[in-house]
VEXDREN-2710 file (C-alpha; in Angstrom, 1 decimal):
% VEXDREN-2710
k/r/px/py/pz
1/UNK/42.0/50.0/69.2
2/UNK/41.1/49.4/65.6
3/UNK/37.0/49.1/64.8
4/UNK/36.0/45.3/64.5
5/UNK/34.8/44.3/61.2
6/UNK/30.9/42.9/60.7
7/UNK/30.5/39.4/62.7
8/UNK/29.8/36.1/60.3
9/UNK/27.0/34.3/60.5
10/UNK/26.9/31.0/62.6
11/UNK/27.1/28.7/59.5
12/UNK/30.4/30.9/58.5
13/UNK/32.2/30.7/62.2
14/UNK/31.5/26.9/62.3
15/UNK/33.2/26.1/58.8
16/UNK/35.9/28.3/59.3
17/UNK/38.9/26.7/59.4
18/UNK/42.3/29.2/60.6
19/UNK/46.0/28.7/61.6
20/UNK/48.2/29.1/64.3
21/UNK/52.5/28.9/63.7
22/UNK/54.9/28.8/66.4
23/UNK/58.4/29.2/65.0
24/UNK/61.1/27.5/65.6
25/UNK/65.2/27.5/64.6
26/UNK/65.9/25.0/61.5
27/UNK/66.4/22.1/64.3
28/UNK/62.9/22.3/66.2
29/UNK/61.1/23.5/62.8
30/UNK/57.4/24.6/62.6
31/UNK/54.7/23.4/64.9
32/UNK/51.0/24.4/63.8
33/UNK/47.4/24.1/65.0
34/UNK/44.4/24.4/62.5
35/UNK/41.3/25.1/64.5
36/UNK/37.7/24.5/62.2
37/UNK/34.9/26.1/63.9
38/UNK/36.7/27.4/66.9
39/UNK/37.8/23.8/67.8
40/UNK/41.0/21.6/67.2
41/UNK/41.0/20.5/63.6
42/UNK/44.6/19.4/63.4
43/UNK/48.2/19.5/63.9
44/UNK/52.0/19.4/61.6
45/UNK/55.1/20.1/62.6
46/UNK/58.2/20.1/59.9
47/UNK/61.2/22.3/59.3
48/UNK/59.8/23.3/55.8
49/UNK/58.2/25.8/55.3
50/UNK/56.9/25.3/51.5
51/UNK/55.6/22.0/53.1
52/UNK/53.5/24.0/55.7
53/UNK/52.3/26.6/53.2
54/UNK/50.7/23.7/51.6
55/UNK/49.6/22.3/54.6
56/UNK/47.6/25.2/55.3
57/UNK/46.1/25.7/51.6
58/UNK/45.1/21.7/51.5
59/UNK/43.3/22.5/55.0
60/UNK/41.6/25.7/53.0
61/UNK/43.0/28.0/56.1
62/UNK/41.5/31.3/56.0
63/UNK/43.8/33.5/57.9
64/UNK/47.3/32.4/59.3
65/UNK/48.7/34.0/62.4
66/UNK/52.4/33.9/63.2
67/UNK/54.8/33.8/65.9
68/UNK/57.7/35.5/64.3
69/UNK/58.3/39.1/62.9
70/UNK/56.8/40.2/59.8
71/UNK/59.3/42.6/59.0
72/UNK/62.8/43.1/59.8
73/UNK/64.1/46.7/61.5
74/UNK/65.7/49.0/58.9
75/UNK/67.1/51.7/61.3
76/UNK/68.5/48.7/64.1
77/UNK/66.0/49.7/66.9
78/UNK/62.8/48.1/67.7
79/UNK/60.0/48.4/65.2
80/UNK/56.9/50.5/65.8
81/UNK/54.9/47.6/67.1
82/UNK/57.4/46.3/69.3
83/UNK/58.2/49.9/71.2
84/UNK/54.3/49.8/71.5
85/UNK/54.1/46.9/73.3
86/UNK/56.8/47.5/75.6
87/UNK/55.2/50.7/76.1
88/UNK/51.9/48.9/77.5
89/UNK/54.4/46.6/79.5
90/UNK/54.7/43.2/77.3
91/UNK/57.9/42.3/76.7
92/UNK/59.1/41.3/73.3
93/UNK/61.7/40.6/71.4
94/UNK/63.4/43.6/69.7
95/UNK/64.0/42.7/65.8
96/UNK/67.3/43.6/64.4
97/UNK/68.2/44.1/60.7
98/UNK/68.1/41.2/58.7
99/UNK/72.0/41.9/57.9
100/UNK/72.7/41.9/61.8
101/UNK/70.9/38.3/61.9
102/UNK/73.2/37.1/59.4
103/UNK/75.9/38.0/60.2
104/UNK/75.4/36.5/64.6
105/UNK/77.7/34.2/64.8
106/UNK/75.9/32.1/66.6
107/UNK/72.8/32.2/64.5
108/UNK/70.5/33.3/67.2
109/UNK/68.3/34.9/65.0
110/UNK/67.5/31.8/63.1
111/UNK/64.2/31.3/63.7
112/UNK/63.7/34.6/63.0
113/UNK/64.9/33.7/59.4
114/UNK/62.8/30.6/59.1
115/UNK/59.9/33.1/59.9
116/UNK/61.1/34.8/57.0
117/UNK/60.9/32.2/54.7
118/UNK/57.5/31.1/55.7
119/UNK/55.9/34.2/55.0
120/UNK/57.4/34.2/51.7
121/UNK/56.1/30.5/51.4
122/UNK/52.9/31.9/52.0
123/UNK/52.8/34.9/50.5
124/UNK/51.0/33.6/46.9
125/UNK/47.7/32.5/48.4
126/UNK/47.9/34.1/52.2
127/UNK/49.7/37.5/51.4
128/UNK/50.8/39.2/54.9
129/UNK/48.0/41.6/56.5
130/UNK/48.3/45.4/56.2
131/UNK/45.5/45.5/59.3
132/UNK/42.4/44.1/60.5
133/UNK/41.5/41.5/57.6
134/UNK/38.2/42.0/55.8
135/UNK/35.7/39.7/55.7
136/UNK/36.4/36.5/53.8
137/UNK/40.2/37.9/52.6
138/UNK/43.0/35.3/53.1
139/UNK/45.8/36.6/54.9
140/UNK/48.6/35.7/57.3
141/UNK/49.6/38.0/59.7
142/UNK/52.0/38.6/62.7
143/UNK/50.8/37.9/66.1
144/UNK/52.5/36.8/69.6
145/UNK/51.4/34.8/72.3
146/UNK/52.9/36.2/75.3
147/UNK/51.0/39.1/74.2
148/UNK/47.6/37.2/73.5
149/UNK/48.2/36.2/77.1
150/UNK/48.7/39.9/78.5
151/UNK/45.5/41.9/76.6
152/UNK/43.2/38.3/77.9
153/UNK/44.8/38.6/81.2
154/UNK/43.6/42.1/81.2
155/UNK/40.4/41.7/79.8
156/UNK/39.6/38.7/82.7
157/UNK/40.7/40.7/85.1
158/UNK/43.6/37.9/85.8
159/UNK/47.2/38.8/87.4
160/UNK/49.7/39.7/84.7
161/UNK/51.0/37.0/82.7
162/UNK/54.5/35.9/83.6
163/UNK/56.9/34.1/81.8
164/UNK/57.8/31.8/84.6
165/UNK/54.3/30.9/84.4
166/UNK/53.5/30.9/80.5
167/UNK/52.9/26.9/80.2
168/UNK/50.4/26.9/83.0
169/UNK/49.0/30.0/81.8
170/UNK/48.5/29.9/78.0
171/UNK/47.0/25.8/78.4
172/UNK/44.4/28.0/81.1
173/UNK/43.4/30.5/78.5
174/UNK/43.1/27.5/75.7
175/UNK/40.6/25.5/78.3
176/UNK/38.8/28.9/79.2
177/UNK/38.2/29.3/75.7
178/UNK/36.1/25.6/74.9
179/UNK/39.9/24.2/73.5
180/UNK/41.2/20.4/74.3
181/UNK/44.3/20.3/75.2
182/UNK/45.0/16.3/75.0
183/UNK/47.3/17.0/72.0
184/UNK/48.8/19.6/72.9
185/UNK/51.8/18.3/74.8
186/UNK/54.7/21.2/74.7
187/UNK/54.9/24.7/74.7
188/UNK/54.8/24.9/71.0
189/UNK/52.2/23.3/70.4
190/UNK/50.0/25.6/72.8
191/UNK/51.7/28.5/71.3
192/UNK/50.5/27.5/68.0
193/UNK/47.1/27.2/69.2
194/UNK/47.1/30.7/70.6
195/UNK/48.1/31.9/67.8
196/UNK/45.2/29.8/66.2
197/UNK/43.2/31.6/68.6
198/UNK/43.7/35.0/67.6
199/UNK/43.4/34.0/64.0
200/UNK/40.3/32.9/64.9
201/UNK/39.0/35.7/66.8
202/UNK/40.3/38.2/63.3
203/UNK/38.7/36.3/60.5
204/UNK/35.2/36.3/63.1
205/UNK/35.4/39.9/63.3
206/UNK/35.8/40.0/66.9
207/UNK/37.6/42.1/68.9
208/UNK/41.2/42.9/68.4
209/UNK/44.3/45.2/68.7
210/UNK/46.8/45.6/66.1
211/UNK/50.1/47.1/67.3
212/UNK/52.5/49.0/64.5
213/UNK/51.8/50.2/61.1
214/UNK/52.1/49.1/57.8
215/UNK/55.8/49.9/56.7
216/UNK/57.5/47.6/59.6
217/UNK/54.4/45.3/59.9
218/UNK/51.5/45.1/62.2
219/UNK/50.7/42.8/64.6
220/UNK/47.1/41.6/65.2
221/UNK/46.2/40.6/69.3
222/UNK/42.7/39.3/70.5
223/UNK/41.7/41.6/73.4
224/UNK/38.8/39.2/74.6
225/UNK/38.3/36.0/74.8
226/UNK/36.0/35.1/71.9
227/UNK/32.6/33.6/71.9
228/UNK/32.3/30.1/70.5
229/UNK/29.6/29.4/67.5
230/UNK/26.5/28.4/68.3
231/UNK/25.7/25.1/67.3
END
């Protein structure tokens, strides 16, 4: 587990303001949570992703975490931070070559492609993490919620997180961790906010795992459930 970086002070924590994307084919589009201070800011949904870049610049988003690859195979088998997570038993999807999504006739690797583009869309003011960010840098960064579920799970002491149970689940962890969840009325929307969650935790310095190395992309996961800012 990577070393967490220096904790901000509690004027930092409550003006910081992150981002959380779940990802979705061209169809469902983008749903995003901004958190401010650890608590719901906002929400946007749209299927473009030059629209949401801006979003999250107008909202002066420090960090940006994502729930889509980073980085596509090059050899057609799972990347290194995918085979690492299935080695600690969280399932994921296993990227293929971006000429493999392509060419599906089906397109089932849309989304995965829309991903794409928003990291490009973000790229000029949030360019994608290498690792742990440092303090204050702006970054986006790859992160997944069914694995955000798993390593809080494990640090609770909970069961395993199940899929069959992930909407009951992830809305728990949101409310264990000081989050309303009025407005957050579908499983996007709480997978943004998870991955709101662990952007959060990264830009306070808090406790984190990153999964994979630089070359196929890393993928930053909260492993505790992080300590709100003292008023």
């Amino acid at each position: 587990m990577a070393a967490p970086v220096p904790q901000q002070t509690s004027a930092e924590a409550r003006s910081l303001c992150v981002v959380g994307v779940d990802v979705g084919g061209e169809r469902k589009g983008f749903h995003a949570v901004a958190l401010r201070g650890g608590g719901l800011q906002g929400r946007h949904t749209t299927s473009d992703a030059a629209e949401l870049a801006q979003w999250c610049r107008s909202l002066g988003a420090r960090l940006i975490g994502v729930d889509a690859p980073c980085r596509w195979s090059t050899d057609g088998r799972a990347r290194p931070a995918e085979r690492e997570l299935m080695a600690e038993g969280i399932q994921c999807f296993a990227s293929p070559s971006r000429e493999r999504a392509l060419e599906h006739p089906s397109n089932y690797y849309g989304w995965m492609l829309r991903g794409e583009a928003l990291y490009r869309a973000l790229e000029p003011s949030h360019p994608l993490a290498s690792g742990l960010p440092s303090p204050g840098q702006r970054c986006c960064f790859e992160t997944f919620p069914h694995a955000i579920t798993c390593e809080l799970h494990r640090s609770l002491g909970l069961e395993p997180a199940a899929a069959s149970r992930k909407r009951l689940e992830r809305r728990a962890l949101l409310e264990l961790c000081g989050l309303a969840c009025g407005q957050l009325s579908s499983i996007d929307w709480i997978d943004a906010a998870l991955c709101a969650l662990a952007a959060d935790q990264a830009a306070r310095g808090g406790p984190c795992r990153v999964y994979g190395e630089v070359s196929s992309g890393v993928l930053i996961v909260p492993t505790q459930v992080p300590s709100r800012p003292n008023p």
